[in-house]
C-alpha positions in Angstrom: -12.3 -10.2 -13.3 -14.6 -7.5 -12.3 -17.4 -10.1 -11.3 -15.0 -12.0 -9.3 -14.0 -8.7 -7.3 -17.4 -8.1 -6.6 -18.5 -11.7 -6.2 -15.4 -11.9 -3.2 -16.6 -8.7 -1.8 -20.4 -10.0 -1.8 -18.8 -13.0 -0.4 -17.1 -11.1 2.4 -20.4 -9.1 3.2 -22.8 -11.8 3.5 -24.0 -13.4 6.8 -22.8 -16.4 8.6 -23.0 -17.1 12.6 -21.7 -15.0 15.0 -18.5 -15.5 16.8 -18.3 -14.3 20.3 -15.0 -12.4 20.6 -13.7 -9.5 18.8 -11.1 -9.9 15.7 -8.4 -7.6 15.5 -7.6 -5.8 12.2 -4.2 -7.8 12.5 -6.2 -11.0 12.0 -9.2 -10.3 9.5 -7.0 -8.3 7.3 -4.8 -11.3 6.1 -8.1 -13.6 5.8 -9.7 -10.8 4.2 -7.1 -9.8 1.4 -6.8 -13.9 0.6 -10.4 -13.5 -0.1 -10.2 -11.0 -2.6 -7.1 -12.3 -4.3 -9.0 -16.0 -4.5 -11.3 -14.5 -7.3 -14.3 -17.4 -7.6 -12.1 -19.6 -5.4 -12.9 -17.4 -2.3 -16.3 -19.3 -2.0 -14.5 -22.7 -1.1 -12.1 -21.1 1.1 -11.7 -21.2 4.8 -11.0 -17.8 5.5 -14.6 -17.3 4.3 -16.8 -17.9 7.4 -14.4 -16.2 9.4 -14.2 -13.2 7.7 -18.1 -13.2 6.9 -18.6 -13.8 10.2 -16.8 -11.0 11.6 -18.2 -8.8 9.1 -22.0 -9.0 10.2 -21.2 -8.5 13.6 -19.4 -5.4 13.4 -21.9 -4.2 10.6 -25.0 -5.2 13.0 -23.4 -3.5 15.6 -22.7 -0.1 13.9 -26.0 0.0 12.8 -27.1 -1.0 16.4 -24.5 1.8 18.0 -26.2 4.4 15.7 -29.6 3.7 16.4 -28.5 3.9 20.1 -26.9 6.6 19.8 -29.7 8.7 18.4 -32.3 7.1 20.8 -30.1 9.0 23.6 -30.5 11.9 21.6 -26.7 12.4 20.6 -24.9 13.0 16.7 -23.6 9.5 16.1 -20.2 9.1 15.3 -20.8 8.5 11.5 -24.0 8.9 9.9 -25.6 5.7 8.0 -25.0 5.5 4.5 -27.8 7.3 1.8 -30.8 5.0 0.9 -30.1 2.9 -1.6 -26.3 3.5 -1.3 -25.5 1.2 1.6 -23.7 -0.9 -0.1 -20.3 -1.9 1.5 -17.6 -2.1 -1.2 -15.2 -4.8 0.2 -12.4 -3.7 -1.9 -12.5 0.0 -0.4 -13.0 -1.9 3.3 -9.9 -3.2 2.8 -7.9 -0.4 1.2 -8.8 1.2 4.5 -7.8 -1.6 6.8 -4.0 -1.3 5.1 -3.7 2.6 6.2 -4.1 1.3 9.7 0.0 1.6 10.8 0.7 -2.5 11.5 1.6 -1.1 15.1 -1.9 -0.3 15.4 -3.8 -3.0 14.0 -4.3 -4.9 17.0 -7.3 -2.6 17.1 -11.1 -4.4 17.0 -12.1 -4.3 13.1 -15.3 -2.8 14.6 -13.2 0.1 15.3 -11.6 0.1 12.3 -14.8 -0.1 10.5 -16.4 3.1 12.5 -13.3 4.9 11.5 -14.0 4.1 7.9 -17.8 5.1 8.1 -17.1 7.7 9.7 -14.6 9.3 7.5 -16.9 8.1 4.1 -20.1 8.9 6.0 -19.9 11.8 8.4 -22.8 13.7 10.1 
């Protein structure tokens, strides 16, 4: 069960092409939580590309948004995660994503997700 948890999160990590519009939270989190509850079956699923998808853009980005951030000399909003530690637990991602009152979860997941580094990673 434990490898399946992290296989799904691997899974939900991983890179695929990049969509061109946002995602809210209200839309990812549904894909998302399938994933995780699909065990091994999350690698045939079609939620998968979707929510992979979504995931390296808004992960590209926050590291792109830090390193810009920095360049212009200001405290990012979060602060990356310790060498060696940058691992993204999927399971925790989520957790996260289900505090987010449903009124508000029209919100872009790349918010969502710099609220979440920021409150597990701040400078």
């Amino acid at each position: 069960m434990k490898q399946s948890i992290s296989l799904v999160a691997s899974t939900i990590m991983l890179s695929i092409a990049v969509p061109a519009s946002a995602m809210p939270v209200s839309e990812f989190l549904p894909k998302a939580d399938k994933l995780m509850k699909a065990g091994m079956g999350a690698m045939f699923s079609k939620n998968r590309k979707p929510v992979m998808a979504e995931m390296e853009k808004v992960t590209n980005g926050y590291r792109a948004d830090i390193k810009a951030a920095r360049a212009a000399g200001k405290t990012p909003s979060s602060c990356p995660p310790p060498k060696g530690k940058g691992k993204l637990n999927g399971k925790e991602f989520i957790a996260h994503l289900k505090t987010i009152p449903v009124a508000q979860r029209n919100m872009e997941v790349k918010t969502a997700f710099h609220g979440f580094m920021k409150k597990k990673y701040p400078c």
